[in-house]
N, C-alpha and C positions, 0 to 999 in steps of 0.2 A: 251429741248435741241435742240439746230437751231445750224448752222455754219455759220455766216456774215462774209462779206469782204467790204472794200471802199476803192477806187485811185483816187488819184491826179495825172496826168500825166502831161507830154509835146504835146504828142500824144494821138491816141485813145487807151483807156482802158479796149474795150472790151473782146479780146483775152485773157488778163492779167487775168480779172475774172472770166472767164470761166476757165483757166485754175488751178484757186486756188479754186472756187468751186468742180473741180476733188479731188484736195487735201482734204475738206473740207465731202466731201460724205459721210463719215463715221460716223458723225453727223446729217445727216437727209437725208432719201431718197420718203418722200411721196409726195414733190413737192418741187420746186428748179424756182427761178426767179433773172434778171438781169434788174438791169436800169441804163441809163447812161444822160448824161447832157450837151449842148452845151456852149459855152459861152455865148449863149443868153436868155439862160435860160430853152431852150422845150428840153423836157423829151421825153426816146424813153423808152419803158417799155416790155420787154417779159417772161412774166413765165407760168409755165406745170407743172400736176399731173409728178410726177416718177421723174428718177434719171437725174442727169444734161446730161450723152451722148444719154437720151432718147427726152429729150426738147429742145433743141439747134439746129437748123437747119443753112445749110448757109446761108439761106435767112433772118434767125431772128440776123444774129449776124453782118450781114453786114446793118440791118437797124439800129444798136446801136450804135450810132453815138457821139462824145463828146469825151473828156479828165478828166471827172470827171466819176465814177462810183459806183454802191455797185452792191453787190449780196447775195445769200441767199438762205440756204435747208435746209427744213421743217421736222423736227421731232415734230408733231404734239401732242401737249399736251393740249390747246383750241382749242375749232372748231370742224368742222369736218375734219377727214384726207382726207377723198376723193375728197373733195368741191375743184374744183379749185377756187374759190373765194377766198381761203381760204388762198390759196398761198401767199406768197409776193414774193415783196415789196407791201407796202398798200401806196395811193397817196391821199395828197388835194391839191384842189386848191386855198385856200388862208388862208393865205396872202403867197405872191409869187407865191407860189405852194414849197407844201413839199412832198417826195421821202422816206420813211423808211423800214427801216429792223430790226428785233430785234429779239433778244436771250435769253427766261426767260420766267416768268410767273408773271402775275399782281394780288394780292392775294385781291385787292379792286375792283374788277370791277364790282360787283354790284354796289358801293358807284360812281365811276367813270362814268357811264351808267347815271345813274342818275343826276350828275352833270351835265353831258356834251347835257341831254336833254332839264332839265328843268332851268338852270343855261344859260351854254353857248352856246345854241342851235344850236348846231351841234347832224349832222346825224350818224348814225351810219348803215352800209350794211349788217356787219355779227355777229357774234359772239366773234370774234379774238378779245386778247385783244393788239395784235401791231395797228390794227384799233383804240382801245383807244388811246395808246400811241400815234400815229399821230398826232390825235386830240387835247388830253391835250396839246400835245405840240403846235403844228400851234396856239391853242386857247392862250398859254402864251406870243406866240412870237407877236401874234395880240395885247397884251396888251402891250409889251413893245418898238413898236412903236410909235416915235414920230413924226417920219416924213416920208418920202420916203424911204430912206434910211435905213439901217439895219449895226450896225456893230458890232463886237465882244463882247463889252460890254452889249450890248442889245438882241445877242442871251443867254451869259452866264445870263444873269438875266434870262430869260427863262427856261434856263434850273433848275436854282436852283428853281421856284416854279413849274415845275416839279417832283424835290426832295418832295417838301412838300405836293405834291395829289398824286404820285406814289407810291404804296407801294406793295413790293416783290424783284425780280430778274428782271433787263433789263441789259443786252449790246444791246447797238443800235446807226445805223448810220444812216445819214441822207442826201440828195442834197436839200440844197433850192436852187432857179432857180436863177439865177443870180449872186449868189453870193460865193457857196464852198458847203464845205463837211464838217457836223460836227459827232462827234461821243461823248457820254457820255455813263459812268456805273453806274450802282446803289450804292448808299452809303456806303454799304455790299460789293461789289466787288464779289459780288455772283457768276454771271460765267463770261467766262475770254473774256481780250479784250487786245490785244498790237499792239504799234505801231514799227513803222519803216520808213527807209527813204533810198532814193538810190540818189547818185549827180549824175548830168551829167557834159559831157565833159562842155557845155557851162558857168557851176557854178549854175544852177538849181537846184532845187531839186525836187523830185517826191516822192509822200508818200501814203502807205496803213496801214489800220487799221482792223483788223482780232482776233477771234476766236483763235487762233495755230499760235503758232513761224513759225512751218515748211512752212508754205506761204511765210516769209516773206525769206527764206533760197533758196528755192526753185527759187523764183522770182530775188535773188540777193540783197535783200533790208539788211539795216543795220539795225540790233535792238537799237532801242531808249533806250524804254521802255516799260511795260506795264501801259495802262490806270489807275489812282489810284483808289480808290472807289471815287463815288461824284464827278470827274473830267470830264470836257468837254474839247475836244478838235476842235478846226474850223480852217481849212485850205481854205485861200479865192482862188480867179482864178489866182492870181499870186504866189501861194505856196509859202505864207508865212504861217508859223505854228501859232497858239493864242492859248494858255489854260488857264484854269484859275478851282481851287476846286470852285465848285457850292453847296456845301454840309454840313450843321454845325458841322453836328461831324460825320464825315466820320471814317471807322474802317474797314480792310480786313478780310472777314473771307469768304475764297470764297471755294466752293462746294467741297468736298471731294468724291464724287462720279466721278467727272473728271479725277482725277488720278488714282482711282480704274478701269475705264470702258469705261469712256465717248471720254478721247484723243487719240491721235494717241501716240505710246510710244516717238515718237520723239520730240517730245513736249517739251517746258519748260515755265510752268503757273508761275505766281510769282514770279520767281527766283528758279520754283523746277521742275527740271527734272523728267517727269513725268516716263520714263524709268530706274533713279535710284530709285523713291520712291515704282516702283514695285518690283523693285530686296529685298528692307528694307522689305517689307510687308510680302514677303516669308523668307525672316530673321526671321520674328519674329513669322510668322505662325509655320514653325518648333520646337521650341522650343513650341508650344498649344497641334501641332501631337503627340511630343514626349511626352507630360504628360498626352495626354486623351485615348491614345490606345496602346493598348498590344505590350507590347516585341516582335517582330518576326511574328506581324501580316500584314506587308506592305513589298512585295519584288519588288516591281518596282514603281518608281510616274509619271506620264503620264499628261500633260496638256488635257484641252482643249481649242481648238486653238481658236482664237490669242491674246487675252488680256493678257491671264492667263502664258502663254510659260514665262517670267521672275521670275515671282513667285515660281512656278512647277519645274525650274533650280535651285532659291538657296534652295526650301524647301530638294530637292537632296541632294546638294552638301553639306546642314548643316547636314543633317541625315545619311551620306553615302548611300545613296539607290541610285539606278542604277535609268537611266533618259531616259525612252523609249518616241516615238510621237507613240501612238497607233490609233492614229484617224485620217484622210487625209481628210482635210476639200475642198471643192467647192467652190471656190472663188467665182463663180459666182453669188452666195446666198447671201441673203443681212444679216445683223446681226439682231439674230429670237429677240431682247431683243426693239428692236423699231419698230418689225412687230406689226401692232393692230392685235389685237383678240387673245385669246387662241387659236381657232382650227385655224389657221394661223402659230402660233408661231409649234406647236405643229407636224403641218405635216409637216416643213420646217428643224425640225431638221432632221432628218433621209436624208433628200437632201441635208440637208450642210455636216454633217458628214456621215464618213464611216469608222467603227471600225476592223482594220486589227485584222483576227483572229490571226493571229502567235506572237503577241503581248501582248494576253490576255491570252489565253488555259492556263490552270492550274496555274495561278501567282494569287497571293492578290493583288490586284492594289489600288493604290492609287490615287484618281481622285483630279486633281487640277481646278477650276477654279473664275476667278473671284468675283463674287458674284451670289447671289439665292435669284432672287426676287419674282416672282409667283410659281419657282419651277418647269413648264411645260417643262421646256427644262432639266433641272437638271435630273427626272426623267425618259423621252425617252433617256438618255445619260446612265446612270447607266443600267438601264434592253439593254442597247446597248452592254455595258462592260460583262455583266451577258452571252449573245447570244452569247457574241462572245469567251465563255470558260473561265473568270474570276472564279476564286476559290470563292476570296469573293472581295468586293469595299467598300472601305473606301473613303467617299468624303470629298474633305475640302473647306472651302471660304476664301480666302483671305480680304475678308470684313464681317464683323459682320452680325449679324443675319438684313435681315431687316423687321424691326417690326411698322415702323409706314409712314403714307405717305410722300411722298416726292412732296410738293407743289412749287419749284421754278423753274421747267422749263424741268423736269422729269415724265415721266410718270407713276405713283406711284399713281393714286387718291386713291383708293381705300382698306381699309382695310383687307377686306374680300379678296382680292384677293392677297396678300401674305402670301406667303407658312409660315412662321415665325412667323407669327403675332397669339397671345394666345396659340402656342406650346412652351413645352421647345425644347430640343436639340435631345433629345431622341423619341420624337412625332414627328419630321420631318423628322427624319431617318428612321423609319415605313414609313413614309408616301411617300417618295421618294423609299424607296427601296433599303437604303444604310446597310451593316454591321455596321458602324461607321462613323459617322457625328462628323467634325472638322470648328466651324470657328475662325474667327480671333477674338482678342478681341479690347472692344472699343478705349483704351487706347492707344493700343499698334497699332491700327490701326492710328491717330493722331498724335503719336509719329513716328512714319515709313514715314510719309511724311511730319512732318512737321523737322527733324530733318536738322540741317544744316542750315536752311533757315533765314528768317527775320520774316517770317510771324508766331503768336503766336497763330491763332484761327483759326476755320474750322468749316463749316458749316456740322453736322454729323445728322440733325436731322430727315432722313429717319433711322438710328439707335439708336440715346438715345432718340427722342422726343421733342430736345430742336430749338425750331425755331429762327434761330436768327435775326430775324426783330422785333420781341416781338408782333407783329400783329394779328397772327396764332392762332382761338381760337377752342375751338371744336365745338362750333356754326359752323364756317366756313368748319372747316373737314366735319362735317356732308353734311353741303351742298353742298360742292364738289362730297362726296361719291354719292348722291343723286342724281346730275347731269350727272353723268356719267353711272348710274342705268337707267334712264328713257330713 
């Protein structure tokens, strides 16, 4: 899970992305970078380990020169997190010279590594698979030159046999040097990418493409659309718009852990508001509380902050139980669920939260929060509630148990390191420390976001198993696990 941005301006673009990477923070904070693009084509490139007010200098933002730009923060899922190498945007230099940023994970990059050494012999510096992505890409666009010249037709052929050696999760943008800004998604539509547009007084037009509506609200820009699956979009130097499906059988079925966890609630992926399908989720959680635990054993429900607060309000207002904030969270703490490491995740709860006694002492609470994925922070939260005079703690998840890895752009490799995975319901409650463990179920989780909408399929497969790329085998789970073990 990364956060991208790209602008086509009138002017320079730089201030624009910096300030939609602020927006964007909450999607990645282990390193964050900006590149931008003259009409002539040279690239001005600055990125940093940490959060985007920590790597941005005046001196780096007034050398980012152009009307073309992307940007991008690293929640590191390949690589390593600390490398700044590791950062993007990742750059080659030919043919033209390409500029990317991407959002996902690439579930071939052995297969890809290999192509790309002893096929089309290109280099490779790190481990990142947007370094592949680059690559494959620059290496299709070299084949679909015929002459000097480069145009829409011949990037979209590009992209689409990108479609056919890319396999997993990508949103990604792109500057080639001379000529625009393109941006494509994966077939899947796995994580999100929409566009927008803003006119000027002159009859111009100026366009970004992003991660989260709220950039585009923020900035002033008109929603278009969002990106389709398999669609590429290219905007040349005179902002004219060109799309075209790159993809044979393109189908959305995009990540369901983004409206559980991953967006801002102000958001709207797809066509679904990601602040109503949390409010549906505690709809339907309510009615699970109410059939798996005792009459008269929950006298208050309490979030915790801040994904969880919609959910925690309607599981309330369905159950009649009183709707207390027992916990005053530290903004200043980054979110523990995309810290690396356990003992990272683990000593930062306690600094982000702090559990008001007078809230707890002698009530049954009922602990609301999003999802429970390794359980490290679930568990300092509960024996939190316990200290701070709770009678007993009933936890719930607004998302299903999770029980298997989640390989598209989530940090999830590993089996053994979710709390969920080979317990029932009842061995996780022991094991956290809870009186009574409540999640959401699978259906009903599918059903809460996808209600209303256009979209008929969702990728749940950190919960049932089922990967929908059909790629996904347990040869690869292993080897993933294994990678991330050594």
């Amino acid at each position: 899970m990364c956060g991208i941005v790209g602008m086509v301006g009138r002017g320079p673009v730089n201030q624009e992305i910096y300030d939609s990477l602020l927006l964007l923070q909450h999607r990645g904070q282990d390193s964050t970078g900006i590149a931008t693009a003259e009409p002539s084509g040279v690239f001005h490139v600055t990125k940093a380990k940490g959060q985007v007010r920590e790597a941005f200098r005046t001196r780096d933002m007034r050398a980012l020169l152009g009307n073309l730009g992307l940007g991008h923060v690293r929640y590191a899922t390949k690589g390593t997190a600390s490398s700044e190498e590791e950062a993007q945007p990742f750059y080659v230099n030919a043919p033209y010279g390409i500029v990317l940023v991407h959002n996902g994970n690439l579930t071939n990059t052995r297969e890809l590594t290999d192509e790309l050494f002893h096929k089309d012999r290109r280099h490779l510096n790190t481990s990142s698979d947007t370094e592949l992505l680059v690559n494959v890409l620059a290496n299709e666009l070299q084949s679909s030159i015929s002459g000097l010249e480069l145009g829409p037709d011949q990037i979209f052929d590009a992209v689409a046999r990108v479609h056919e050696r890319a396999e997993g999760s990508y949103a990604a943008i792109a500057l080639i040097a001379g000529y625009g800004l393109l941006a494509f998604r994966d077939p899947f539509g796995i994580r999100p990418l929409i566009l927008g547009t803003r006119k000027n007084a002159d009859g111009s037009y100026e366009w970004v493409v992003t991660s989260e509506s709220l950039v585009l609200e923020n900035g002033e820009f008109e929603v278009v659309r969002d990106v389709m699956p398999g669609e590429a979009v290219f905007v040349d130097l005179e902002g004219h718009l060109h799309t075209r499906q790159c993809a044979t059988d393109p189908k959305l079925v995009p990540c369901s852990f983004e409206y559980v966890y991953l967006a801002r609630p102000d958001s709207v992926m797809n066509g679904i508001s990601v602040y109503e399908a949390r409010l549906r989720l505690g709809e339907r959680l309510a009615d699970t509380i109410a059939k798996y635990t005792p009459k008269g054993s929950i006298d208050v429900v309490m979030p915790i902050p801040d994904s969880s607060r919609p959910a925690a309000m309607q599981v309330a207002r369905k159950l009649g139980l009183e709707y207390r904030e027992g916990f005053y969270k530290n903004r200043y703490i980054g979110r523990t669920f995309i810290m690396p490491g356990q003992a990272v995740r683990k000593k930062s709860v306690r600094q982000k939260l702090n559990a008001m006694s007078s809230e707890f002492k002698g009530k049954n609470v009922l602990l609301i929060d999003d999802s429970i994925v390794r359980g490290t922070t679930s568990k300092e939260i509960i024996q939190m509630a316990r200290d701070a005079g709770a009678k007993s703690v009933t936890f719930a998840s607004a998302a299903p148990p999770v029980r298997y890895p989640h390989v598209y752009g989530i940090n999830m490799p590993s089996r053994s390191e979710l709390v969920a995975h080979g317990r029932t319901i009842p061995q996780i409650a022991e094991e956290l420390g809870a009186d009574y463990m409540v999640y959401q179920e699978v259906e009903d989780l599918k059903a809460a976001i996808l209600e209303g909408s256009d979209v008929d399929d969702l990728d749940m497969s950190c919960f049932d198993g089922r990967y929908v790329t059909g790629s996904v085998t347990e040869e690869y789970l292993a080897w993933v696990e294994g990678t991330q073990e050594s």
